[in-house]
PDB file with one MODEL, atoms N, CA, C and O in Angstrom:
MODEL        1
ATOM      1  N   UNK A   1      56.939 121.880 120.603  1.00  0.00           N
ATOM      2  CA  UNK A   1      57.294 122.085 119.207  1.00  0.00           C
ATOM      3  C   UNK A   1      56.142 122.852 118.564  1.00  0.00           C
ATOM      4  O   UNK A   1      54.978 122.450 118.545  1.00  0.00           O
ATOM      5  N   UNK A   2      56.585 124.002 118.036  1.00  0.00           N
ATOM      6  CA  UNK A   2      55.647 124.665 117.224  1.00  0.00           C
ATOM      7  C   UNK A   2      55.134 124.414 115.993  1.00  0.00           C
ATOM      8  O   UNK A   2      55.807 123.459 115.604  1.00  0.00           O
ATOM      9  N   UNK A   3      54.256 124.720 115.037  1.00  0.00           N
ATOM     10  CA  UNK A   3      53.432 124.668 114.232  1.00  0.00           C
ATOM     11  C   UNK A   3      54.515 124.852 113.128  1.00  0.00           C
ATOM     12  O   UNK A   3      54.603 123.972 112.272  1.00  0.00           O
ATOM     13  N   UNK A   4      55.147 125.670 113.093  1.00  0.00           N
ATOM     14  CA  UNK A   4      55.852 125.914 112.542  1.00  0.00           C
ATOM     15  C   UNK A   4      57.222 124.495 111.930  1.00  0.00           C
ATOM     16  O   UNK A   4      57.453 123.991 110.831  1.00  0.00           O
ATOM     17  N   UNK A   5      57.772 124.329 113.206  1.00  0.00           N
ATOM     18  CA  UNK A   5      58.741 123.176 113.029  1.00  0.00           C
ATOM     19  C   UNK A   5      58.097 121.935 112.887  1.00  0.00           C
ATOM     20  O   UNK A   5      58.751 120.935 112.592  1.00  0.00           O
ATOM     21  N   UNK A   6      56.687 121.890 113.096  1.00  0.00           N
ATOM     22  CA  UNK A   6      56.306 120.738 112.721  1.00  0.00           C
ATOM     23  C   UNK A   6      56.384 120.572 110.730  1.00  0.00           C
ATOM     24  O   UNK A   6      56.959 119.953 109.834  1.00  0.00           O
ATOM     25  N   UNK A   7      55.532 121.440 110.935  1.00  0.00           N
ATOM     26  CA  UNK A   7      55.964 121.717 109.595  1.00  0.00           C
ATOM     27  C   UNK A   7      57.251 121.384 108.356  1.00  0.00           C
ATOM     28  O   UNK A   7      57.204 120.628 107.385  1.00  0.00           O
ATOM     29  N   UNK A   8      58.056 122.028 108.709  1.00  0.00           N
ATOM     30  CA  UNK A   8      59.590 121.518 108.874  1.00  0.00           C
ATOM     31  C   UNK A   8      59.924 120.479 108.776  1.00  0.00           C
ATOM     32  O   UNK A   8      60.723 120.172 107.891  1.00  0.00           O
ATOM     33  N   UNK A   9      59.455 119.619 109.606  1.00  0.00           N
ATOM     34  CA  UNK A   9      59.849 118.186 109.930  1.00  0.00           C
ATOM     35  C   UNK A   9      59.003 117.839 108.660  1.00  0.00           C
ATOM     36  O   UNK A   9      59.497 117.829 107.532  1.00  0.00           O
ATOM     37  N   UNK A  10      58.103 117.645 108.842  1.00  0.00           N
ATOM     38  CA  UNK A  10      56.861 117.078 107.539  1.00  0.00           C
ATOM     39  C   UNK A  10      57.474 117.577 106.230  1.00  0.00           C
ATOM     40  O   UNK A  10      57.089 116.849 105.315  1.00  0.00           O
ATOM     41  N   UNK A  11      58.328 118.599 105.778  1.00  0.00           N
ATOM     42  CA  UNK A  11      58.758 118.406 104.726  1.00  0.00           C
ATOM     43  C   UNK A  11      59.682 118.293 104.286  1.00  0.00           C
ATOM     44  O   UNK A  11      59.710 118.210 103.058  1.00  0.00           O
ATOM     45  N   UNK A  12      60.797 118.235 104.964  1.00  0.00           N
ATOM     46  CA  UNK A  12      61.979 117.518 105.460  1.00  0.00           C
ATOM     47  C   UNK A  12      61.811 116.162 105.149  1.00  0.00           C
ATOM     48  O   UNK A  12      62.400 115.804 104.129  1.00  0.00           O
ATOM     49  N   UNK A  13      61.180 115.326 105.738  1.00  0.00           N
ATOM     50  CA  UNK A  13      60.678 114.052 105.347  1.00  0.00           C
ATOM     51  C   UNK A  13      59.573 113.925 104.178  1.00  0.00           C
ATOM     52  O   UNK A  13      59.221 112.747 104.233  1.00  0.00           O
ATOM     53  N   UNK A  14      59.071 114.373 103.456  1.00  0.00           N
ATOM     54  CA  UNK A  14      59.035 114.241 102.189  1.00  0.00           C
ATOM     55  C   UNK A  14      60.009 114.383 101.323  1.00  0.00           C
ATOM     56  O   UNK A  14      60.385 113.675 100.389  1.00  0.00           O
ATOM     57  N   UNK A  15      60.317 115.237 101.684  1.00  0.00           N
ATOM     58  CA  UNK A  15      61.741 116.117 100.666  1.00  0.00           C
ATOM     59  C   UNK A  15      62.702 114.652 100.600  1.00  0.00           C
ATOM     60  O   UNK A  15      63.250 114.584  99.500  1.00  0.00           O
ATOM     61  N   UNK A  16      63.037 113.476 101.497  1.00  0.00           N
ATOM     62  CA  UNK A  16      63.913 112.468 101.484  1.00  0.00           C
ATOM     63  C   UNK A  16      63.766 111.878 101.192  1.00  0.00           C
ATOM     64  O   UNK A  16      64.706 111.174 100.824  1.00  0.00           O
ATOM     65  N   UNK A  17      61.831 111.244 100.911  1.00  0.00           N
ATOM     66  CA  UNK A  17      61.378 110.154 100.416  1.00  0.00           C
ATOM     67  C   UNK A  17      61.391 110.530  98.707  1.00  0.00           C
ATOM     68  O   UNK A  17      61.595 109.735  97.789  1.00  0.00           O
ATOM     69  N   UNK A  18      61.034 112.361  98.588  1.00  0.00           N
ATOM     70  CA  UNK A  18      61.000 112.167  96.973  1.00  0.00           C
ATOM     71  C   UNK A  18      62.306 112.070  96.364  1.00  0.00           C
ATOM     72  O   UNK A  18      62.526 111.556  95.268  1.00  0.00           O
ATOM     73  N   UNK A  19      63.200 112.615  97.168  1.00  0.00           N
ATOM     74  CA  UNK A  19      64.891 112.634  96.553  1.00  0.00           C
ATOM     75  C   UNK A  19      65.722 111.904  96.757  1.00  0.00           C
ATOM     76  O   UNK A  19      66.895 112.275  96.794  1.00  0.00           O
ATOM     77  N   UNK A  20      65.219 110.200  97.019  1.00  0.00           N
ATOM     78  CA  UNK A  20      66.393 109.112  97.833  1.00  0.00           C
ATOM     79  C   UNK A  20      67.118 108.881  96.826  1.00  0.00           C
ATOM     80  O   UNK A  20      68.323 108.644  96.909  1.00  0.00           O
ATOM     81  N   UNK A  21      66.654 108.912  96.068  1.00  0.00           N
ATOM     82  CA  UNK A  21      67.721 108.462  94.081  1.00  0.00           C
ATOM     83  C   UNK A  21      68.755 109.570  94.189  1.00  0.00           C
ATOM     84  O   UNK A  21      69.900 109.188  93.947  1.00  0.00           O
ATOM     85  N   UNK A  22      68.663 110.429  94.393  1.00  0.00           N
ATOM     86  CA  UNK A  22      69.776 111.197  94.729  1.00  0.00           C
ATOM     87  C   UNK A  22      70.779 111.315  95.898  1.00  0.00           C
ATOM     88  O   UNK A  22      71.939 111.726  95.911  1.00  0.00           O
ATOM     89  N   UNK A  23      70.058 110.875  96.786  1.00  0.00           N
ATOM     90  CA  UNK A  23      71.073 110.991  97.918  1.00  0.00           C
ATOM     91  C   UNK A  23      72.372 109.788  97.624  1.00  0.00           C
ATOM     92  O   UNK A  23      73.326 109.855  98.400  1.00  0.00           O
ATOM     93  N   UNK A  24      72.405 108.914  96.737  1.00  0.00           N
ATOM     94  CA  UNK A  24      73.170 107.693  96.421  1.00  0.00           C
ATOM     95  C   UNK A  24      73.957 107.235  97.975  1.00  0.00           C
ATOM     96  O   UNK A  24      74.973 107.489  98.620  1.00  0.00           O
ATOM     97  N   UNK A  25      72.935 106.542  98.031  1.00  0.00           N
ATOM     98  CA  UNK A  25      73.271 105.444  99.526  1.00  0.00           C
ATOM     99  C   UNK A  25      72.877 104.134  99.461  1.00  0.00           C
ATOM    100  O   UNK A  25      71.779 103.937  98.942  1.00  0.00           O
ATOM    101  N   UNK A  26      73.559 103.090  99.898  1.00  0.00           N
ATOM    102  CA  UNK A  26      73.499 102.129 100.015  1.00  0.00           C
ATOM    103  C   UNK A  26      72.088 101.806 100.705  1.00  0.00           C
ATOM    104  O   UNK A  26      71.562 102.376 101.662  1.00  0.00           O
ATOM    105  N   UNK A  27      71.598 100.647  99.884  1.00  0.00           N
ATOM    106  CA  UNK A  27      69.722 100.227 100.194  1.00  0.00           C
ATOM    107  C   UNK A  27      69.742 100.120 101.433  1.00  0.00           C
ATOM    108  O   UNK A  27      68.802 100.776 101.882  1.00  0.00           O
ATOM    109  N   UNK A  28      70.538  99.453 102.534  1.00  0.00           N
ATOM    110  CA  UNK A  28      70.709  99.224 103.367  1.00  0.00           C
ATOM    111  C   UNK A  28      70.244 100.313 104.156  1.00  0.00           C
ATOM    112  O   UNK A  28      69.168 100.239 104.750  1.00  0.00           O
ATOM    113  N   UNK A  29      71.152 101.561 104.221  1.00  0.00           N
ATOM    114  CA  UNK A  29      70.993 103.028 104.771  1.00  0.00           C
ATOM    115  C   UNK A  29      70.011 103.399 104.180  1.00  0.00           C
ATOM    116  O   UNK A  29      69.182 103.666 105.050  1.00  0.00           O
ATOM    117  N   UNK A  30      69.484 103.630 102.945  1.00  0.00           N
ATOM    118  CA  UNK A  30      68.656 104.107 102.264  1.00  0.00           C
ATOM    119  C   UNK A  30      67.386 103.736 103.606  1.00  0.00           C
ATOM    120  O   UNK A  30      66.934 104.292 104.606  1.00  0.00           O
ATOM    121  N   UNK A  31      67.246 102.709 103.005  1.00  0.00           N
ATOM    122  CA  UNK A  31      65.932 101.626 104.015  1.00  0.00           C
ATOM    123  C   UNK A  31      66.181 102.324 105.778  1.00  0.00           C
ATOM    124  O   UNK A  31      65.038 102.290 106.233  1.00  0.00           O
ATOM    125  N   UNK A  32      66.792 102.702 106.506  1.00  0.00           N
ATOM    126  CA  UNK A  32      67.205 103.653 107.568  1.00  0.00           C
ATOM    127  C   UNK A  32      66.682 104.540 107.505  1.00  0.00           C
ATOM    128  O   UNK A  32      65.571 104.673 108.019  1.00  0.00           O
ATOM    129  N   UNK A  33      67.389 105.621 106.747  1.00  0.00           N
ATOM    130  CA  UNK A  33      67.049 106.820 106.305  1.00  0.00           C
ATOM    131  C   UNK A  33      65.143 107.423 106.194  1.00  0.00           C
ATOM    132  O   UNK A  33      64.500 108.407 106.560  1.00  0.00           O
ATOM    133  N   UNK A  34      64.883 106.152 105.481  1.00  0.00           N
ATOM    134  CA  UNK A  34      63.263 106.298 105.104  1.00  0.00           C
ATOM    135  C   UNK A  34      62.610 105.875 106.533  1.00  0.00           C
ATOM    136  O   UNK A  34      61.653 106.434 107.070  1.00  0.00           O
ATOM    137  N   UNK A  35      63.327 104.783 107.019  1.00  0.00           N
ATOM    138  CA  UNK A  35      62.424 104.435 108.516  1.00  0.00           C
ATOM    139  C   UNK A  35      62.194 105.636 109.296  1.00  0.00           C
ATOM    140  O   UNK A  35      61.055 105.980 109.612  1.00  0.00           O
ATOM    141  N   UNK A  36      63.639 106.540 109.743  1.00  0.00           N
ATOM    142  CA  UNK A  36      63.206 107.109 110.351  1.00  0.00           C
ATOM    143  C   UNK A  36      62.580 108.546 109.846  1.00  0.00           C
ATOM    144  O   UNK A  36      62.309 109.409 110.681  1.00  0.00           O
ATOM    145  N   UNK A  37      62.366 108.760 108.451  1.00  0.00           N
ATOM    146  CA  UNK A  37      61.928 109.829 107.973  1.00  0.00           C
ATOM    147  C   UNK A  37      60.066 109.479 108.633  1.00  0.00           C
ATOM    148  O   UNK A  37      59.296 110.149 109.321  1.00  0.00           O
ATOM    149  N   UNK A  38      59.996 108.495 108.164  1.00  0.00           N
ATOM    150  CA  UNK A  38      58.526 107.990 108.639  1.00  0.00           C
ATOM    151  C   UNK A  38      58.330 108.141 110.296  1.00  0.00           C
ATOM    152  O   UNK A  38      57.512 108.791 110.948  1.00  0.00           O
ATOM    153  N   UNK A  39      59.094 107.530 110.576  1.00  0.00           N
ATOM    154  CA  UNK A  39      59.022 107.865 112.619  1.00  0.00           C
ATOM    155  C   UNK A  39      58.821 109.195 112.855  1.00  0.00           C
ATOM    156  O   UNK A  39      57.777 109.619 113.352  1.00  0.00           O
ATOM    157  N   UNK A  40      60.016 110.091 112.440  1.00  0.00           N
ATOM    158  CA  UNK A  40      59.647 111.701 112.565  1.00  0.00           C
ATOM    159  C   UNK A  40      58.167 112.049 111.977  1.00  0.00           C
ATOM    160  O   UNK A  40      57.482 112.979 112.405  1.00  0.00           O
ATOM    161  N   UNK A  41      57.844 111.312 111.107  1.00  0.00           N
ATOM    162  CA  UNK A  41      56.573 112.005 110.987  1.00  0.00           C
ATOM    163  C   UNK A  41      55.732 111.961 111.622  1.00  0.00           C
ATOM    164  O   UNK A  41      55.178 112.915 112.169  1.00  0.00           O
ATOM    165  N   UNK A  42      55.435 110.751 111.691  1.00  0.00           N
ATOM    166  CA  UNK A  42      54.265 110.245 113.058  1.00  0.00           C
ATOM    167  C   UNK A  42      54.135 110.687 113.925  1.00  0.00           C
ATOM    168  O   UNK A  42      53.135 111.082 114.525  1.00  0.00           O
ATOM    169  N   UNK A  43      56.111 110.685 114.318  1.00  0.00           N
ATOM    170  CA  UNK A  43      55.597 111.556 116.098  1.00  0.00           C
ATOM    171  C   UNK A  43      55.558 112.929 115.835  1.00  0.00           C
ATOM    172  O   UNK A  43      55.824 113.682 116.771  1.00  0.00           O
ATOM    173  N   UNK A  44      55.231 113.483 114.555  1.00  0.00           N
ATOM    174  CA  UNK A  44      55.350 115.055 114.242  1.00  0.00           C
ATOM    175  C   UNK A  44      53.866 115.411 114.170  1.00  0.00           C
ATOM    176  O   UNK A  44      53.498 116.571 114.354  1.00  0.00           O
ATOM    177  N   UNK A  45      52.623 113.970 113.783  1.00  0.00           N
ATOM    178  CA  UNK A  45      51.256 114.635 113.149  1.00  0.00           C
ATOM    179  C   UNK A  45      50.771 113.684 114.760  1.00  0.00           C
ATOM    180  O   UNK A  45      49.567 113.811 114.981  1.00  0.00           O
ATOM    181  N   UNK A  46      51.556 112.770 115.877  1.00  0.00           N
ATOM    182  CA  UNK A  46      50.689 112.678 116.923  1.00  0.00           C
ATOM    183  C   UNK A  46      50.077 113.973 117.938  1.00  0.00           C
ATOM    184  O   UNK A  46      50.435 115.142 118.081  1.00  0.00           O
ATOM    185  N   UNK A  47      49.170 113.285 118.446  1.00  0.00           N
ATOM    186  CA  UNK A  47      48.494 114.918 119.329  1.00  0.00           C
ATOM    187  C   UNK A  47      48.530 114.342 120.708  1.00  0.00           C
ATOM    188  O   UNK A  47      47.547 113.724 121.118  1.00  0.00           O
ATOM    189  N   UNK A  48      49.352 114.464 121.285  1.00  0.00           N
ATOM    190  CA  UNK A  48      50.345 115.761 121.420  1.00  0.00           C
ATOM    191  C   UNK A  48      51.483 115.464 120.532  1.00  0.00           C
ATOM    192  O   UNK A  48      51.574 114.286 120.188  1.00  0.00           O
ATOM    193  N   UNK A  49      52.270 116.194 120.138  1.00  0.00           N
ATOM    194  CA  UNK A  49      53.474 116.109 119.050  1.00  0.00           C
ATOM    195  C   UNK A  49      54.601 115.535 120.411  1.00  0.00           C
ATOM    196  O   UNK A  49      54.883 115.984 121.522  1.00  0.00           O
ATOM    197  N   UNK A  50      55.064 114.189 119.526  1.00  0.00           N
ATOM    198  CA  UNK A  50      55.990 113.605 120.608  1.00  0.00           C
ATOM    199  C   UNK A  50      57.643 114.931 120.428  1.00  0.00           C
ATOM    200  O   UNK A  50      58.428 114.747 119.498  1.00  0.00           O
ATOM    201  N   UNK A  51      57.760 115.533 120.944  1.00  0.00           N
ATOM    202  CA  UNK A  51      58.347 116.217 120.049  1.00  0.00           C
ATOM    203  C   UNK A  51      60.039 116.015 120.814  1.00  0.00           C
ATOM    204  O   UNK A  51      60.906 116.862 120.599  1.00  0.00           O
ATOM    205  N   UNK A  52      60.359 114.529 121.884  1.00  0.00           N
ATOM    206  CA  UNK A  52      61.509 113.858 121.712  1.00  0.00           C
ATOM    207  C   UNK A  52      61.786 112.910 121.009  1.00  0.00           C
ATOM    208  O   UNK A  52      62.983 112.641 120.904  1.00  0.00           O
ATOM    209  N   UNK A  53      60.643 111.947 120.173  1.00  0.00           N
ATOM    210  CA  UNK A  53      60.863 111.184 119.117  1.00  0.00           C
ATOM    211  C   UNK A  53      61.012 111.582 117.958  1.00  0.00           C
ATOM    212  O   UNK A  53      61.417 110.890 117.024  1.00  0.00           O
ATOM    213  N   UNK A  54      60.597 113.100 117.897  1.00  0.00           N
ATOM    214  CA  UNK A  54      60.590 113.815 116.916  1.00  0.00           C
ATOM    215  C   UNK A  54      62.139 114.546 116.321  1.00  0.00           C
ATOM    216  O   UNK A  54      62.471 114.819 115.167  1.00  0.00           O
ATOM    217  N   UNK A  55      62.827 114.704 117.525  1.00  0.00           N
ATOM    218  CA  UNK A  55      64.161 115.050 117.562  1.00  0.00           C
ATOM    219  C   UNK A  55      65.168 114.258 117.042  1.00  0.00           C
ATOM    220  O   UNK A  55      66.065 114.540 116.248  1.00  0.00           O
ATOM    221  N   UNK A  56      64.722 112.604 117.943  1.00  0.00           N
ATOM    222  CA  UNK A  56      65.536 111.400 117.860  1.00  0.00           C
ATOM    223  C   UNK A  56      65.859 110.997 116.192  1.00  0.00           C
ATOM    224  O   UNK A  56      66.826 110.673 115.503  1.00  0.00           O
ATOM    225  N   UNK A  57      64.431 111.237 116.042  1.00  0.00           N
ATOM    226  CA  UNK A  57      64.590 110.882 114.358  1.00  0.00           C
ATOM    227  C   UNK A  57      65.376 111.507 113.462  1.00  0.00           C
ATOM    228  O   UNK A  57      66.091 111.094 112.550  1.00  0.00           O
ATOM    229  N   UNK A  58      65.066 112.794 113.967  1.00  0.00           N
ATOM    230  CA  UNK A  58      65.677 113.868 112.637  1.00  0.00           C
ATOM    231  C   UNK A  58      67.287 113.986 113.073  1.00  0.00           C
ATOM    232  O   UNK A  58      68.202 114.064 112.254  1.00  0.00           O
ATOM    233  N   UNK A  59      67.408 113.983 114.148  1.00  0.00           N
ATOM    234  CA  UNK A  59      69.076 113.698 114.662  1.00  0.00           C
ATOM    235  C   UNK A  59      69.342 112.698 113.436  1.00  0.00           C
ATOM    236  O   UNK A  59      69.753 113.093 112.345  1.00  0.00           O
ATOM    237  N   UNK A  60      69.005 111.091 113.799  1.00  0.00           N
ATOM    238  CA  UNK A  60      69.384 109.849 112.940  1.00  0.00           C
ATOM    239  C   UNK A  60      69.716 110.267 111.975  1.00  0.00           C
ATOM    240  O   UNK A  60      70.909 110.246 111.672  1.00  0.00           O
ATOM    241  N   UNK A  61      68.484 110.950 110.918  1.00  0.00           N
ATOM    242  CA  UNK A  61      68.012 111.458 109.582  1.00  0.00           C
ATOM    243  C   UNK A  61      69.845 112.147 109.687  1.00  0.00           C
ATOM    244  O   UNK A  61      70.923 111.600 109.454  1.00  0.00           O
ATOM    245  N   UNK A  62      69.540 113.355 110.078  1.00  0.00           N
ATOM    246  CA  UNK A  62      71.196 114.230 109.844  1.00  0.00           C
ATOM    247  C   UNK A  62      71.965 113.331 109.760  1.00  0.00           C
ATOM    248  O   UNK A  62      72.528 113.098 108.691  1.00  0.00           O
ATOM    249  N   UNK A  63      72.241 112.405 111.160  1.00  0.00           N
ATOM    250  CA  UNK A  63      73.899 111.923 110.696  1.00  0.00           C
ATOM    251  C   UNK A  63      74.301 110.846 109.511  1.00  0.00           C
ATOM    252  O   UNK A  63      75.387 110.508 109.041  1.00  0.00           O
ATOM    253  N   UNK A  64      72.822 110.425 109.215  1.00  0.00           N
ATOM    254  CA  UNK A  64      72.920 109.536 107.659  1.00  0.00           C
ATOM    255  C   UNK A  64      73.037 110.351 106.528  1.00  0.00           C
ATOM    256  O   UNK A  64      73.391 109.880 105.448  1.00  0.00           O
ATOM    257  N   UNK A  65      72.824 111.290 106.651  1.00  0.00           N
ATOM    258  CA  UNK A  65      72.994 112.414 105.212  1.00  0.00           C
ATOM    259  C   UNK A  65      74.677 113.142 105.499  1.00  0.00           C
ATOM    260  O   UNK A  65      75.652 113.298 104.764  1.00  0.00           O
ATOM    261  N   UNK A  66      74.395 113.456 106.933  1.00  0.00           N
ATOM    262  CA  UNK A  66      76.399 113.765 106.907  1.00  0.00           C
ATOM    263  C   UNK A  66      77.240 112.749 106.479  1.00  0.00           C
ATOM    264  O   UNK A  66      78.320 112.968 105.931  1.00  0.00           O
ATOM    265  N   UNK A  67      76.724 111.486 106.740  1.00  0.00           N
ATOM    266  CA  UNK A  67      78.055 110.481 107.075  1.00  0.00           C
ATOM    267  C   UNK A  67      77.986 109.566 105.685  1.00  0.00           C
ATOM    268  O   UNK A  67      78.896 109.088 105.007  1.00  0.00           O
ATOM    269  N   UNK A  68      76.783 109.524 105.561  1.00  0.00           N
ATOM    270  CA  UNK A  68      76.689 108.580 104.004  1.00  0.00           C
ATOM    271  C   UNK A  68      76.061 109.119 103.030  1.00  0.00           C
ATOM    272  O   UNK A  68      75.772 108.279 102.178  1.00  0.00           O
ATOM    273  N   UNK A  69      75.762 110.040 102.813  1.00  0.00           N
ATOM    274  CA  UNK A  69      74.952 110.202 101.335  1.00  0.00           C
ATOM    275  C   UNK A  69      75.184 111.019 100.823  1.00  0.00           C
ATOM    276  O   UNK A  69      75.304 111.962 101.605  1.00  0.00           O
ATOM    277  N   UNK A  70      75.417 111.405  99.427  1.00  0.00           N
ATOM    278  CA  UNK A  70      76.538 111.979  98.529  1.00  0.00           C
ATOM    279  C   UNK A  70      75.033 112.015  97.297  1.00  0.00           C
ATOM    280  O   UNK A  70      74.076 111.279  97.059  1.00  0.00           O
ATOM    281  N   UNK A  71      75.736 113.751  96.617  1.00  0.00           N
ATOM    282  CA  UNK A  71      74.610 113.985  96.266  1.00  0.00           C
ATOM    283  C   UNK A  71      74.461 115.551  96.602  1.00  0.00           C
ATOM    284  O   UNK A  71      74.714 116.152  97.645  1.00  0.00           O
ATOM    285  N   UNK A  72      73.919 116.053  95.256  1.00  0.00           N
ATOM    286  CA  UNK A  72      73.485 117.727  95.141  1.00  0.00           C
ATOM    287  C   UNK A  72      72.697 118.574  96.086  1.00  0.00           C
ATOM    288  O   UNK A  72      72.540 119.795  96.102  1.00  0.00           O
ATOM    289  N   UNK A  73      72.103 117.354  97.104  1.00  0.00           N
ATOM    290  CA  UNK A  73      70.480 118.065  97.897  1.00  0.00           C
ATOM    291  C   UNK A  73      71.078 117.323  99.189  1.00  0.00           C
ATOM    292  O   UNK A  73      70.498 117.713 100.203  1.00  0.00           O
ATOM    293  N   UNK A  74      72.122 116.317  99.458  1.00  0.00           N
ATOM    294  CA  UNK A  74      72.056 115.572 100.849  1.00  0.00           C
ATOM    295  C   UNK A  74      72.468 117.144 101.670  1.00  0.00           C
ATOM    296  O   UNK A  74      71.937 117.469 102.732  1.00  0.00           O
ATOM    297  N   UNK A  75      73.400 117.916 101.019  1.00  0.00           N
ATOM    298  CA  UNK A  75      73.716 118.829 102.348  1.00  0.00           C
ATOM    299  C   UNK A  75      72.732 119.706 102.705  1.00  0.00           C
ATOM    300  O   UNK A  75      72.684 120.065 103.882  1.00  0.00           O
ATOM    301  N   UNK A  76      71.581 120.308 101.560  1.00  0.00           N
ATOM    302  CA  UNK A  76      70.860 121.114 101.668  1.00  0.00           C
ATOM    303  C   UNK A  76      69.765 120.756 103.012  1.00  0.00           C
ATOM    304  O   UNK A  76      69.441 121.466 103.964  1.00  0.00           O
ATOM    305  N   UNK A  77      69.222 118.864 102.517  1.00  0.00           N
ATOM    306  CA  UNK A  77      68.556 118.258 103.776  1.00  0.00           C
ATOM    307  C   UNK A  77      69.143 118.292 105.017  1.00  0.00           C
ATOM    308  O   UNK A  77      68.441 118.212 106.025  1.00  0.00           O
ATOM    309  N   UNK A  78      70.513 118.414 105.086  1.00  0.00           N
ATOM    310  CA  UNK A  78      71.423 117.941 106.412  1.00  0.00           C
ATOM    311  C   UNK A  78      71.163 119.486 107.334  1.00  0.00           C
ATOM    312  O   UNK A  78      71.129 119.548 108.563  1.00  0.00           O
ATOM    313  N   UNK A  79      71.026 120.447 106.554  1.00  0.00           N
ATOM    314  CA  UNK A  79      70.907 121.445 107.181  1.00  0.00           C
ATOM    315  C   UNK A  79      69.938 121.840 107.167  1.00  0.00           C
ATOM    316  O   UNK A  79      69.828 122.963 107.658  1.00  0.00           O
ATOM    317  N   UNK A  80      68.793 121.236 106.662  1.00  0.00           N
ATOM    318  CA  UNK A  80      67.625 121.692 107.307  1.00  0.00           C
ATOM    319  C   UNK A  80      67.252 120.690 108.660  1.00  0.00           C
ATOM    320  O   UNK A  80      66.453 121.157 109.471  1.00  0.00           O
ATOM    321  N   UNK A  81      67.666 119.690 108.843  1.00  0.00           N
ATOM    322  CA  UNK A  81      67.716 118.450 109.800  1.00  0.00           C
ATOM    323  C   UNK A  81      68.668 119.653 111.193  1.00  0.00           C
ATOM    324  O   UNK A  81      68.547 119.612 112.418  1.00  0.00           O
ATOM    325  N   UNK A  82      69.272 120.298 110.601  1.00  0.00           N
ATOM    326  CA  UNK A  82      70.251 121.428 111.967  1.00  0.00           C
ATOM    327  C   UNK A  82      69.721 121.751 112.377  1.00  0.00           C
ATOM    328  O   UNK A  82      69.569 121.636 113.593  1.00  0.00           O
ATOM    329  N   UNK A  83      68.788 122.661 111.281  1.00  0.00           N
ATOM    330  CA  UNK A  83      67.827 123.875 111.948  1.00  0.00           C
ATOM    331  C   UNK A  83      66.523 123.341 112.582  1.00  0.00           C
ATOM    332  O   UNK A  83      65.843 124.013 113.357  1.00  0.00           O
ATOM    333  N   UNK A  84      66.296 122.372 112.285  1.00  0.00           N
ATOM    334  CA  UNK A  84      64.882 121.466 112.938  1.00  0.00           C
ATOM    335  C   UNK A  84      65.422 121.421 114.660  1.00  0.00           C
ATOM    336  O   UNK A  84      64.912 121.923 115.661  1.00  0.00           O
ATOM    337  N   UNK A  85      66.750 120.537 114.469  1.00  0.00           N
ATOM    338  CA  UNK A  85      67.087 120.279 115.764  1.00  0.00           C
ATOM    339  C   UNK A  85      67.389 121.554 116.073  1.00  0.00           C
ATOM    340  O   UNK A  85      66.603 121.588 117.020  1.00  0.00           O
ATOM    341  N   UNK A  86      67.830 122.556 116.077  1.00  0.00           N
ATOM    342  CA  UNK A  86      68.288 123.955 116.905  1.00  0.00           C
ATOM    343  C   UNK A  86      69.917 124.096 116.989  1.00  0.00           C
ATOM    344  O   UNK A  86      70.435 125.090 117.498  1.00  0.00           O
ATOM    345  N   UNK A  87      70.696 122.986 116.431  1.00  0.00           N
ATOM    346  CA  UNK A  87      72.146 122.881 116.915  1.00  0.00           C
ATOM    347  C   UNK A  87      73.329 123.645 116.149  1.00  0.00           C
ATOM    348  O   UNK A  87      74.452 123.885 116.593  1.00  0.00           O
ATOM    349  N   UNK A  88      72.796 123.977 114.866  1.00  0.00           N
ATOM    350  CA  UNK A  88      73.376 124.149 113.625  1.00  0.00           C
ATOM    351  C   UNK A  88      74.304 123.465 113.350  1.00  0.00           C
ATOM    352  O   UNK A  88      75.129 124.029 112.630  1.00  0.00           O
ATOM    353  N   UNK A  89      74.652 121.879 113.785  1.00  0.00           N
ATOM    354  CA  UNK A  89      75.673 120.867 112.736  1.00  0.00           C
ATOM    355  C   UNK A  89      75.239 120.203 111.618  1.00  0.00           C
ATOM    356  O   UNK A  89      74.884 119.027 111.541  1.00  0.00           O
ATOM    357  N   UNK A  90      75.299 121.143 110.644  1.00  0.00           N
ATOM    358  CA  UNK A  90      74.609 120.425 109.276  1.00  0.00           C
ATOM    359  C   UNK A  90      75.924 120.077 108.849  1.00  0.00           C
ATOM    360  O   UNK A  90      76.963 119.967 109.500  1.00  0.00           O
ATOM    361  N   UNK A  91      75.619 119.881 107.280  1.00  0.00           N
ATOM    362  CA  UNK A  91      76.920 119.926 106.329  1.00  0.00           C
ATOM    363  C   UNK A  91      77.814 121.287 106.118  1.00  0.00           C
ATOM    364  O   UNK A  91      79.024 121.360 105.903  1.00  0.00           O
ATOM    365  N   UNK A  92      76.883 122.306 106.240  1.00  0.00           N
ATOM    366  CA  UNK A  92      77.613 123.659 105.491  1.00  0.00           C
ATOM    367  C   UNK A  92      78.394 124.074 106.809  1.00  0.00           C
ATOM    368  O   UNK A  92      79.478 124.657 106.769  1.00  0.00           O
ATOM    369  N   UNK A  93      77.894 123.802 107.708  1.00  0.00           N
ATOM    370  CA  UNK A  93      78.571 124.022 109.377  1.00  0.00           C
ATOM    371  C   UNK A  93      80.244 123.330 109.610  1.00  0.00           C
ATOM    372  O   UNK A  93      81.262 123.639 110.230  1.00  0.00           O
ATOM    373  N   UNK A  94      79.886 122.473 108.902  1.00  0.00           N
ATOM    374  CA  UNK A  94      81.524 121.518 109.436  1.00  0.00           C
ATOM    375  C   UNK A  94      83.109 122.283 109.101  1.00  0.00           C
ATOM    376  O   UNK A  94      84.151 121.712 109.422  1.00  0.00           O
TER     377      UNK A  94
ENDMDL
END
């Protein structure tokens, strides 16, 4: 994983922790959502960059913003969560 997508990831996962009031999801998911925003990070700033825990997470991250969270910015995150992973199944994709 490059410098670059690390990157990415790191603000990707800010971007979720500052905008969870918006994503309107249940605390339950919410509390998910943030776990693994935090996991992706970790394994994004470990050296060496775990960069299959790094995937695992941001996968999770996507399908909680496709499947539950509603809201002006969930699709914008969902597709940056695509382009992190390489797959392009965001929201704007479906």
């Amino acid at each position: 994983m490059d410098e670059g997508s690390v990157a990415d990831v790191l603000r990707l996962c800010g971007a979720v922790r500052d905008a969870q009031a918006m994503l309107n999801l249940p605390a339950p998911r919410l509390a998910e959502l943030l776990t693994c925003a935090a996991l992706a990070e970790h394994a994004a700033t470990f050296h060496p960059v775990d960069e299959s825990e790094v995937l695992a997470q941001v996968r999770s991250m996507r399908y909680i913003l496709i499947e539950d969270a509603d809201g002006p910015i969930a699709a914008f995150m969902a597709d940056s969560a695509a382009r992190i992973i390489g797959d392009g199944i965001g929201r704007f994709f479906l």
